[in-house]
C-alpha positions as CSV (number, residue, x, y, z in Angstrom):
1,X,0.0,0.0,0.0
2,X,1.3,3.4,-0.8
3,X,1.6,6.3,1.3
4,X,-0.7,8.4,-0.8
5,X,-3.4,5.7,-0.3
6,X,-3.0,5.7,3.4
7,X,-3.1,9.2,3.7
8,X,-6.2,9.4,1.8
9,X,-7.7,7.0,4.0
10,X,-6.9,9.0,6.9
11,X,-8.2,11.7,5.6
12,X,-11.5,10.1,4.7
13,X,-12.2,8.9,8.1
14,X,-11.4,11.5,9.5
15,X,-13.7,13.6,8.2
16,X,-16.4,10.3,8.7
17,X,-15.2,11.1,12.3
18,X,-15.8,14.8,12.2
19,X,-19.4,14.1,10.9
20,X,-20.3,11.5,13.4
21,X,-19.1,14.2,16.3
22,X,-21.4,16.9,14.8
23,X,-24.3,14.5,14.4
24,X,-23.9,13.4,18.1
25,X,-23.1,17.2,19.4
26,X,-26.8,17.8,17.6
27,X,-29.2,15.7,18.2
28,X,-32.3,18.3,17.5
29,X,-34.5,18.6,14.2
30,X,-33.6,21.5,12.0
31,X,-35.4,22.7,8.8
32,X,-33.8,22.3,5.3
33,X,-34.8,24.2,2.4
34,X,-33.7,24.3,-0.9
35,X,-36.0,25.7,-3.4
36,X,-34.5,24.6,-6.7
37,X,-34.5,20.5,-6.2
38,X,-37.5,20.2,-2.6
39,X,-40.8,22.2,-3.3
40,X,-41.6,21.4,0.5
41,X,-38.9,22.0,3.6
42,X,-37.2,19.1,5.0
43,X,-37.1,18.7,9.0
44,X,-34.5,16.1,10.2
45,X,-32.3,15.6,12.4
46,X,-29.4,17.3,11.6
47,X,-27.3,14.2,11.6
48,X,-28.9,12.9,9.4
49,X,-28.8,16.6,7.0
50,X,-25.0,16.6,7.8
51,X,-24.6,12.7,6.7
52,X,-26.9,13.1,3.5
53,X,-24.9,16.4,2.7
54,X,-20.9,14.6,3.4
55,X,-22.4,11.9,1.1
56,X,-23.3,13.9,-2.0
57,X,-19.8,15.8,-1.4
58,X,-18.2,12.2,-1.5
59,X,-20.1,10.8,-4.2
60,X,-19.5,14.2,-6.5
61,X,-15.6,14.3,-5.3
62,X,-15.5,10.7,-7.1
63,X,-17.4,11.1,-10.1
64,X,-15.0,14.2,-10.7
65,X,-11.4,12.3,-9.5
66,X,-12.7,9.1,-11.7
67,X,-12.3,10.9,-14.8
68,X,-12.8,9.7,-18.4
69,X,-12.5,6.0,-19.4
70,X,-9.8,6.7,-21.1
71,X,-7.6,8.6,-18.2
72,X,-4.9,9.5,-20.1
73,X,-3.1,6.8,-20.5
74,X,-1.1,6.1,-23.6
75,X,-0.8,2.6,-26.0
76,X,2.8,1.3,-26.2
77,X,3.5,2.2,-29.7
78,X,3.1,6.0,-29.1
79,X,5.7,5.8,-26.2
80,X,8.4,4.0,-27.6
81,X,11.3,6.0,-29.5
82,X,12.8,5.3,-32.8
């Protein structure tokens, strides 16, 4: 395993962390409102607002980091010198 996977997992649960510690430090309902996608406000527990939130941040950070199929990557014959 390489460092830059490790650190990357670090970082990733520590931010799981930091949501779990703000879910826990607020346990009461809040409203959620956002008028382009939810004709109607939302009222959750702001765990769960902060959880649903972290997971469309996560699941946007990957669509963007996975990239096209092709990722750059070159075919042998265009790498090799004459």
């Amino acid at each position: 395993m390489s460092a830059k996977i490790l650190l990357r997992t670090v970082v990733f649960l520590l931010l799981l962390f930091v949501i779990l510690y703000i879910g826990m430090s607020n346990p009461q309902k809040i409203d959620f409102y956002f008028p382009l996608l939810l004709e109607r406000r939302l009222t959750q527990p702001a765990a769960v607002l902060y959880f649903a939130m972290f997971a469309i941040g996560v699941i946007a950070g990957m669509m963007l980091h996975s990239g096209g199929a092709s990722g750059g990557k070159r075919s042998e014959s265009n790498s090799k010198k004459k």
